[in-house]
N, C-alpha and C positions, 0 to 999 in steps of 0.2 A: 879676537874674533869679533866681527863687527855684530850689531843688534839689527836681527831682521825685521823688529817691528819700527823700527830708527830709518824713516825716509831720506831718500835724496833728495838733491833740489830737483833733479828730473825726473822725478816721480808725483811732485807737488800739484796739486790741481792750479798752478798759478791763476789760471784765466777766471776767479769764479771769486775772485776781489773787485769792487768797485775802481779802487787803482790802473784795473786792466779793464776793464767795462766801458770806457770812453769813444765810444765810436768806435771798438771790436779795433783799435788801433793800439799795439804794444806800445811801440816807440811811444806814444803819450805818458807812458811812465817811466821812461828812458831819465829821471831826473837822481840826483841822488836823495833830495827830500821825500820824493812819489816812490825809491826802490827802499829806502828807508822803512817806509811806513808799510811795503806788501812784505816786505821779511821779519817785521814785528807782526803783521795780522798773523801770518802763517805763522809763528812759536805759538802766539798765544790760543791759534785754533787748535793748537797738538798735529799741525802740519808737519812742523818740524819742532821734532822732540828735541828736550836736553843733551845734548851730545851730537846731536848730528852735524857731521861734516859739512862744511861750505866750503865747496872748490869755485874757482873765479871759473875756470875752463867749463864748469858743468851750468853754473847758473846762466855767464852768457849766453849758452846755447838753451835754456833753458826759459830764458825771460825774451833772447833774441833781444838784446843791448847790447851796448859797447861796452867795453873793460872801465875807461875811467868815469863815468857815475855813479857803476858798479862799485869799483875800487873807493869811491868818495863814501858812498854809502859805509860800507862793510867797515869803513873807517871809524865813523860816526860810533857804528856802535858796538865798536872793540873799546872805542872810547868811555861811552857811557856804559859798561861792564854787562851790558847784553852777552855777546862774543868774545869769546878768547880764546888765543893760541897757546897753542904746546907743538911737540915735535913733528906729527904730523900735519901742520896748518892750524886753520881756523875750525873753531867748532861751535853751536849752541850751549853756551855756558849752564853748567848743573849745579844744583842748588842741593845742600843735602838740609835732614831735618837740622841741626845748626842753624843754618843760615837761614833756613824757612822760620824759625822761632826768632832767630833776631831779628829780621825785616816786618814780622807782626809786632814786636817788644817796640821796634822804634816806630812804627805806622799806630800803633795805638798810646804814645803819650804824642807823638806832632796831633793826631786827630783830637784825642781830650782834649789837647789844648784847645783848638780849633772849637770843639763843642764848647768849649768854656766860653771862649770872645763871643760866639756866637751865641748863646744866651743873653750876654752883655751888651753887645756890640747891634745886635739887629734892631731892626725896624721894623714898621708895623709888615709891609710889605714882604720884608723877607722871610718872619715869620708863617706870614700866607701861604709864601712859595713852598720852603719848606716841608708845609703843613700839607700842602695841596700831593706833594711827592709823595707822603707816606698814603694818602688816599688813594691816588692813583696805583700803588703798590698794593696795596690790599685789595683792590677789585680784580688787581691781573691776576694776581694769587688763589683766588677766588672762582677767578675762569678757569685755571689750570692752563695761566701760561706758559710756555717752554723756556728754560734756566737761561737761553743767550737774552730774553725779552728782560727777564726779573735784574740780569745783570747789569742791562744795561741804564734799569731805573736806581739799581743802589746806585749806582755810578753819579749818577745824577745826584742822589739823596746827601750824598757826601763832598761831592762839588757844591752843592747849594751850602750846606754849612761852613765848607772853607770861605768861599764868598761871604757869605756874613760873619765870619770871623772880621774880615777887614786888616789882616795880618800880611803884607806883599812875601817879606820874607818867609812868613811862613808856608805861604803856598809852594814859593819857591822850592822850599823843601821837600814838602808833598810832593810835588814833581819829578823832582830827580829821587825819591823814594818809587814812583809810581812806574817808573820806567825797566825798575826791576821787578817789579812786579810781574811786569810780561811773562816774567819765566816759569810763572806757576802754570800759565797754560790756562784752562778753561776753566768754568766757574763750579764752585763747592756747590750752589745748588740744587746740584743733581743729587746730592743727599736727600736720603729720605727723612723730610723733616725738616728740613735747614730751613728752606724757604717759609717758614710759620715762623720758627724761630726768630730768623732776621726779622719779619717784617715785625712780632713783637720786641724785640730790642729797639727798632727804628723807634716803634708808637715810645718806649718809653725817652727817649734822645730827645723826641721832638717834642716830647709832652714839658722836657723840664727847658729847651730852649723856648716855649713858649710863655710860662712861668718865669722867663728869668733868672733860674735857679742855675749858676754858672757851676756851683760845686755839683748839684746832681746831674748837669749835661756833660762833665765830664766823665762824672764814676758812671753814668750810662753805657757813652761812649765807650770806656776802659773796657766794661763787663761786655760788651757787643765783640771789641777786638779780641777777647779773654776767650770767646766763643767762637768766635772764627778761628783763631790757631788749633783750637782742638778739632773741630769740624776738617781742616787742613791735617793736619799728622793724620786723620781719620782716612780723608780720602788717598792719600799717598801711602800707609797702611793698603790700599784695597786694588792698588792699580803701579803701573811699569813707571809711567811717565807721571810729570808734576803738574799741576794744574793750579788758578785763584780764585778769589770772590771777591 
């Protein structure tokens, strides 16, 4: 039996991504890198939930593209383990708690590290930048900004660190770790309380890459990721579909 709250593609509010916002012109996303990135916005919005079906025949009619950019797309990212198939087709790949503890277990020793170079590794400048991200974060938090704003500053807070890490490969990895990430869906939060939390975990990340203290930016880091997995099992505890931070 199918899950009623598990959208179609023809159901998706497609049009309300910046990707389709170009001149109110579809075909401008007609690309497989531009259909790429509107079937990743919509997972991660809880558009389309874990599990939901992708028929080729629904989305064209849906997106109003052709089959093969489409088919280039969907390709991409069966590849990088977004999507996969089973007997009835293609579907939004499900993450169970497993796999949600393994992807925090491996995202918080690449980022320790990351903390670590970057206590070592940075300059005056980057420390600044750094420095300037967790201020900026604690005024929005402050105002009582809305979880997609706060998200999108950790996003940043942790990009700047990789960046001063100074580590190619290790980004690298971040990367194709970050890309599964998608599958959690929207940001933790919407927890009551998370958002204080993070932002004191940040102050303390940032207090010891400013210090240069390589071993406490990463037991910082470690104890920050230590709390997001819990805050994570917490909010998938409370709700159907999966969601990140």
């Amino acid at each position: 039996m199918s899950d009623p709250q598990v959208k179609k593609p023809d159901a998706v509010t497609w049009a309300k991504w910046p990707e389709l916002q170009d001149g109110d012109d579809v075909a401008k996303a007609a690309t497989p890198v531009r259909l790429r990135r509107l079937i990743l916005d919509a997972i991660q919005a809880g558009e389309l939930r874990p599990g939901a079906r992708l028929k080729e025949t629904e989305l064209v009619a849906a997106l109003s593209v052709s089959r093969t950019p489409l088919r280039e797309a969907l390709a991409a990212l069966r590849a990088e383990g977004i999507l996969e198939r089973d007997d009835d087709g293609l579907r939004v790949r499900r993450l169970d708690w497993h796999d949600v503890r393994g992807l925090y277990e491996l995202r918080g020793t690449l980022e320790g590290l990351a903390a670590s170079l970057a206590a070592r590794n940075a300059g005056d400048a980057e420390r600044t930048v750094i420095d300037g991200i967790c201020a900026a974060e604690a005024e929005l938090i402050e105002a009582g900004a809305p979880p997609y704003l706060l998200a999108r500053q950790n996003r940043q807070f942790h990009n700047a660190i990789l960046q001063a890490a100074g580590n190619r490969f290790l980004a690298e990895s971040l990367e194709r770790l970050s890309r599964l990430m998608v599958l959690l869906g929207a940001t933790a939060y919407t927890l009551a309380g998370r958002a204080e939390a993070i932002r004191d975990e940040h102050a303390a990340i940032n207090n010891a890459i400013r210090s240069g203290d390589a071993t406490a930016a990463a037991t910082a880091m470690s104890r920050h990721l230590d709390s997001a997995l819990t805050a994570r099992l917490r909010l998938l505890s409370l709700t159907d579909g999966q969601e990140h931070d």
